[in-house]
N, C-alpha and C positions, 0 to 999 in steps of 0.2 A: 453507602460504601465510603471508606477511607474519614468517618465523621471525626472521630479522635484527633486524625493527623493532618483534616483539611487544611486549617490555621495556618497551621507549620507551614505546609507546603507551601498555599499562596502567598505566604511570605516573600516567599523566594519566587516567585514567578518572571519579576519585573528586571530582576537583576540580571547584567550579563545575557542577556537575550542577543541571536543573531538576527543580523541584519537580515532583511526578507531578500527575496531575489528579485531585481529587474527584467520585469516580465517583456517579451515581443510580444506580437499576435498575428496570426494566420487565417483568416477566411474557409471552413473545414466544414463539409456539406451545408448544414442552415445556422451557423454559429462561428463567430471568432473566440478562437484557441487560444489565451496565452500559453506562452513557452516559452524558455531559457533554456540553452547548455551553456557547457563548462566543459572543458578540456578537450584532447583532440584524439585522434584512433579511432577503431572500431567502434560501431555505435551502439550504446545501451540505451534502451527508451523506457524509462522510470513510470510507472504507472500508480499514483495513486490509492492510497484506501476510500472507505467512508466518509464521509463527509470533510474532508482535509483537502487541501492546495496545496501548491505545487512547494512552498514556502514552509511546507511542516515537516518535508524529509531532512532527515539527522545530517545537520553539517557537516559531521567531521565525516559518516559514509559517504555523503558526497564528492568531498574532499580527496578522501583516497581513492575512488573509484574514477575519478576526473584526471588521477594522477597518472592515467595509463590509455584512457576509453575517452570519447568523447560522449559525453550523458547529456542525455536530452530529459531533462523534465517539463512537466505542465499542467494545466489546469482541467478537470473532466469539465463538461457543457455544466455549467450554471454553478461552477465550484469557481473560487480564487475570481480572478481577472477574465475568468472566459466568459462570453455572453450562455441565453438559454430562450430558449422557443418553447411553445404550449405544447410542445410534441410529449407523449409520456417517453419517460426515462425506462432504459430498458440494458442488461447486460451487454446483447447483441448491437444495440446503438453505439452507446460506449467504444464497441470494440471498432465498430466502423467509424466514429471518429480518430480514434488512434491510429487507423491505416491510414484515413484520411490526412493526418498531420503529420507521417509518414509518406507521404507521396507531397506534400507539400515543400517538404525540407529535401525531396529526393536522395530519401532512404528509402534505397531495395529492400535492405536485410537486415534486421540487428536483433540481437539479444533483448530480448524482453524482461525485465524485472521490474516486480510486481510486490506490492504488501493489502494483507486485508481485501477488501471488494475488489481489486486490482489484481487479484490473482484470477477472479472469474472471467475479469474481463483478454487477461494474458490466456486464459485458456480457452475462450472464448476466440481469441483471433488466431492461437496455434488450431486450432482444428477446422477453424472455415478458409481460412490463408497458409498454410503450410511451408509456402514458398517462399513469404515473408519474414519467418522467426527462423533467425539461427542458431536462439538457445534459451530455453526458459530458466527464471531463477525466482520463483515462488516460495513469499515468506507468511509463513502464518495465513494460509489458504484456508480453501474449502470448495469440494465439487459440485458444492449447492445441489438446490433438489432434494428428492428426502431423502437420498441418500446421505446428507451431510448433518454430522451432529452436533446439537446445539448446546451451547452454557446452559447452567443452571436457570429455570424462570426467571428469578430474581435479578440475575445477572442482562437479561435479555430486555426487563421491564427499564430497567438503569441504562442500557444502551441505545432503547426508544423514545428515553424522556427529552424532550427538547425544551421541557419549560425552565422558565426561569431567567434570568441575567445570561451574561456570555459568563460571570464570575461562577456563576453557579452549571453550566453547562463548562467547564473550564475542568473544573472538581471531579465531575462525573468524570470527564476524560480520562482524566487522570490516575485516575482511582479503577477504572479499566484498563487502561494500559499497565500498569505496573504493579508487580505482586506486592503487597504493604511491608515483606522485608527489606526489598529491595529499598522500597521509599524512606523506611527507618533510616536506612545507613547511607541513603543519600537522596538529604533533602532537598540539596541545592539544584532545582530539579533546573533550573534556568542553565545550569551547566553543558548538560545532554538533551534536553528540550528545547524545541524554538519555541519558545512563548512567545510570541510577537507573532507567529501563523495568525493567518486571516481568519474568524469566525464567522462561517457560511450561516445565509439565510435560512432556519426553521424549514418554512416552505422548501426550499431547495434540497436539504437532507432527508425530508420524506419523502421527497419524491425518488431519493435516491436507495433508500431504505425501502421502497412498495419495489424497485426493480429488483432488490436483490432479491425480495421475498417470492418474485414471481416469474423469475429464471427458471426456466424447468431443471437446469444443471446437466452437467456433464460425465457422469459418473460412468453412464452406457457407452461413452465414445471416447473416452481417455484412451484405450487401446488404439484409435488413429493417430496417436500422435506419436512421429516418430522423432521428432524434438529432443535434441538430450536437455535430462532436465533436473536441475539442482532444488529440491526440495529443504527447506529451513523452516523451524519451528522453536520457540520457545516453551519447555517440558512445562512452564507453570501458566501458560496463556488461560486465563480462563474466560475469556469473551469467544475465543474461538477455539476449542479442544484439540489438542495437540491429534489426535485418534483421524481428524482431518487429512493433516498432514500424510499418515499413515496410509491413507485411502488414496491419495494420490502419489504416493511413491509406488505403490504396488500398481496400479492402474495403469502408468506412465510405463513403458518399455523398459526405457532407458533415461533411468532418473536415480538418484540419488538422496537418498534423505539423510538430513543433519541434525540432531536433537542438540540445543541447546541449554543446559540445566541451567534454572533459573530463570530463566527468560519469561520473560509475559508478552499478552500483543504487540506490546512497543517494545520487543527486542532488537528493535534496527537501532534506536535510543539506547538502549541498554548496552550491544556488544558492538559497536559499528568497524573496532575493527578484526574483531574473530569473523564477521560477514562477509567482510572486505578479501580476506585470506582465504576463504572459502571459495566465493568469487573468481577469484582469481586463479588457486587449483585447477578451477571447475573449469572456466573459460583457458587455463593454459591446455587442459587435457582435450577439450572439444578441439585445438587448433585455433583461438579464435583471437 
């Protein structure tokens, strides 16, 4: 994927790159959590994709969403700065470590939002803690399980490869998050990209990729969650099909879905502040 226009891109990797974040850390069941916020107000607690740190979400979303909320981002067990134990990796883990570094920071409640694997794990704690989330905002989801549908093979065999250089694992990213128009017309990916994110350990991202594949998923119990919940999707995502999306705005109560045209996986990189506006409707209209 992306062989034509690899060159091109990495060109531009190094340039203009943001600074990574200065990371805390938290003692969180059998592992230290790094984690940062930024700004003050109500609290959003940033959740993570795939194999990414806390150091990969789009600055300038950051940026605005910090301009009003106090955001808490961090590191999942054995991602970024945070440590990892021989335990198997598991959706349901995950989720209890995020309550857990949620009860660390004492935070009763906050708005949860989530991108990619981060969305299983946001929906994974909306329906065991209920009490805890005061508002979901799920970007380019999926309610896993076999009810959730997959990319193309090809697209899926590309998103398992971990061989290679971190230059060559860098490409594949990249070439997965963003539809090849987008890249055309804007190569200077250093611009809306952190390319400086941490490149996690091989090891560490299958173990993370075996958890998602062995989530039983949540398709049967979206209906307990009474969460209001902001659904987002990029129409051209092809790592994770927009039809996703779809499956949990219907499922959810009271949820809302947002299609936006163009978008691929990394449409937090691509539109961060059409999300931000989004966001902020959403959580003006919850009260929050």
């Amino acid at each position: 994927m992306l062989r034509s226009h690899g060159i091109l891109v990495f060109l531009f990797l190094g340039l203009c790159a943001a600074s990574p974040l200065s990371a805390l850390s938290v003692h969180v069941n059998d592992v230290d959590i790094a984690w940062q916020d930024l700004g003050s107000g109500d609290p959003i607690v940033m959740i993570m994709g795939y194999g990414g740190s806390m150091d990969l979400w789009s600055p300038r979303l950051l940026k605005l969403l910090s301009a009003s909320h106090r955001v808490i981002v961090f590191d999942n067990r054995g991602m970024g700065h945070s440590t990892s134990t021989d335990e198997e990796y598991s959706v349901p883990l995950f989720a209890r470590d995020t309550l857990g570094l949620m009860d660390a920071l004492s935070i009763d409640k906050a708005t949860i939002l989530a991108w990619s694997l981060g969305t299983e794990i946001a929906l994974e704690l909306a329906i065991t803690q209920p009490t805890r989330v005061a508002n979901l905002v799920l970007i380019s989801g999926t309610p896993g399980g076999r009810e959730k549908i997959d990319p193309d093979p090809e697209i899926m065999r590309t998103f398992a490869d971990d061989s290679g250089s971190a230059m060559d694992r860098g490409l594949r990213l990249i070439g997965l998050l963003f539809p090849l128009d987008w890249l055309i017309f804007h190569p200077f990916i250093s611009g809306y990209f952190p390319t400086d994110a941490k490149m996690n350990p091989p090891e560490r991202t299958r173990r993370q990729l075996a958890a998602m594949r062995d989530w039983e998923g949540c398709y049967d119990r979206l209906g307990e969650i009474t969460t209001p919940a902001l659904v987002m999707v990029g129409e051209s995502d092809a790592l994770v099909p927009p039809a996703n999306s779809v499956l949990l705005a219907k499922g959810i109560r009271s949820s809302r879905l947002v299609r936006l045209p163009g978008g691929g996986h990394g449409v937090i990189f691509q539109y961060p502040d059409r999300i931000s506006e989004e966001i902020a409707a959403f959580l003006k209209d919850a009260g929050y």
